[in-house]
C-alpha positions as a Markdown table, in Angstrom:
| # | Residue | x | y | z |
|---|---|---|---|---|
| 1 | Unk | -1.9 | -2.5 | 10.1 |
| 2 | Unk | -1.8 | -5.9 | 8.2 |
| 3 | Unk | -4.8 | -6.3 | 5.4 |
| 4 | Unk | -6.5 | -9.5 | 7.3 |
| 5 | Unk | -7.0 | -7.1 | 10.7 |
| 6 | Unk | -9.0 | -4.8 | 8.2 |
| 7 | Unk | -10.5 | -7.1 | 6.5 |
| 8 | Unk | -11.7 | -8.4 | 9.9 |
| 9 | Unk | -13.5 | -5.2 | 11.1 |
| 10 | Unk | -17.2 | -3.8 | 10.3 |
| 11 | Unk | -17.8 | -1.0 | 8.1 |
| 12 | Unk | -18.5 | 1.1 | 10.7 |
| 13 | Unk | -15.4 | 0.4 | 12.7 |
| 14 | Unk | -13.5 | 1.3 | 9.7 |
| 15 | Unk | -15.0 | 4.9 | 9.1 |
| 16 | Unk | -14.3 | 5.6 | 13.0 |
| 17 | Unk | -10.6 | 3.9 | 12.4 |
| 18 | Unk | -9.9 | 6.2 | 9.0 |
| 19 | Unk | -11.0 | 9.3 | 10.6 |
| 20 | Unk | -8.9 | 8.2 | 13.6 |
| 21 | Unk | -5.8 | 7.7 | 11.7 |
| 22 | Unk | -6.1 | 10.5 | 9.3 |
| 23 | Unk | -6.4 | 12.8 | 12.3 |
| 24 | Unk | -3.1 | 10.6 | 13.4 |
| 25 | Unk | -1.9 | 11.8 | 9.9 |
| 26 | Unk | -2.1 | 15.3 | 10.6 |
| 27 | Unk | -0.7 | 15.5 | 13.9 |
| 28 | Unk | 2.7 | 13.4 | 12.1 |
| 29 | Unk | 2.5 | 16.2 | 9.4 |
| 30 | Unk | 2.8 | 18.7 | 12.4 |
| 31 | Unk | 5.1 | 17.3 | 14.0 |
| 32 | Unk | 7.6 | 16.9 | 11.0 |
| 33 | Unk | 7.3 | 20.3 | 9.8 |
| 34 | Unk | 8.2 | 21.4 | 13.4 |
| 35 | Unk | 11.0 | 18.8 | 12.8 |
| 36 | Unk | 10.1 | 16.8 | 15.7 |
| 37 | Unk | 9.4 | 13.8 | 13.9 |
| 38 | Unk | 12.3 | 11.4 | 14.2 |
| 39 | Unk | 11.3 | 8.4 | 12.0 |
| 40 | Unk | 9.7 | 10.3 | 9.2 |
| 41 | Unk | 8.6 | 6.6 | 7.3 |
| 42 | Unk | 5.8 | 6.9 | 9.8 |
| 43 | Unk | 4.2 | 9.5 | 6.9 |
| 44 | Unk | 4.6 | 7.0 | 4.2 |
| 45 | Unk | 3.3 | 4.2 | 6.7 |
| 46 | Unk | -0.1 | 6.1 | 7.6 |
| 47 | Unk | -0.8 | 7.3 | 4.4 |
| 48 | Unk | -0.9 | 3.6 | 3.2 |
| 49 | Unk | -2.6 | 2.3 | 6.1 |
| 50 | Unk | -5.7 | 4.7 | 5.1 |
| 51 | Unk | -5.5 | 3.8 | 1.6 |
| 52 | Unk | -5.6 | 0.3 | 2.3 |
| 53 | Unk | -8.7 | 1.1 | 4.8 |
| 54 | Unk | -10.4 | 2.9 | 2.1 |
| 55 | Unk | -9.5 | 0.1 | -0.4 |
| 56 | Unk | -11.7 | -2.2 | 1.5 |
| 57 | Unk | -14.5 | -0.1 | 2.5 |
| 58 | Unk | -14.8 | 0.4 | -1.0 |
| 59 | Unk | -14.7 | -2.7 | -2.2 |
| 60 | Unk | -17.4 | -3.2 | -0.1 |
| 61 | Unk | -20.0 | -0.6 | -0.9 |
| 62 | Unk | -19.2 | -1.8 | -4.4 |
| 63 | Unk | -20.2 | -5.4 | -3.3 |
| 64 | Unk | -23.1 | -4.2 | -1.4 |
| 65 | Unk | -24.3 | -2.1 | -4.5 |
| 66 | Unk | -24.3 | -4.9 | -7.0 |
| 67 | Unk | -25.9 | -7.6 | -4.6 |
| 68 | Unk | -28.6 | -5.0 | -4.3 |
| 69 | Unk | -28.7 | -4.9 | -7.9 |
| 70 | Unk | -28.8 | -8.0 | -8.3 |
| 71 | Unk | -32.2 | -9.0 | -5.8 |
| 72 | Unk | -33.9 | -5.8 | -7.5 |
| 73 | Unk | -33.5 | -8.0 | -11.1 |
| 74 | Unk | -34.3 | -10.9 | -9.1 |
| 75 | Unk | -37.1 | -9.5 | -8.2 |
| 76 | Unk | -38.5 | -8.2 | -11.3 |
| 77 | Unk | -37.9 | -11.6 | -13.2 |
């Protein structure tokens, strides 16, 4: 998944995307450890996928946090 597409979703589609593909994650785990997993990059490819979901989601609590700060300061001044 290309960084613009996340970018591009809510919040909340991204918590129901990274539960979705870490549940995807285990079931490419399975399958390689039952060797049935032909293109094993597919590991490396989800695990980065979720980081770079996570990334963002983060990012954006962080932003959300300090613009909250931010009118509460406003506020008092």
């Amino acid at each position: 998944m290309k960084l613009y597409e996340i970018k591009e979703m809510t919040s909340d589609e991204l918590v129901k995307r990274i539960d979705e593909e870490e549940k995807n994650l285990v079931d490419l785990r399975f399958s390689h450890q039952l060797k049935q997993l032909n293109n094993t990059s597919k590991l490396a490819l989800a695990k980065k996928d979720i980081a770079r979901m996570k990334t963002i989601l983060t990012e954006r609590l962080k932003a959300d946090k300090v613009a909250q700060t931010d009118n509460k300061e406003g506020a008092k001044a």
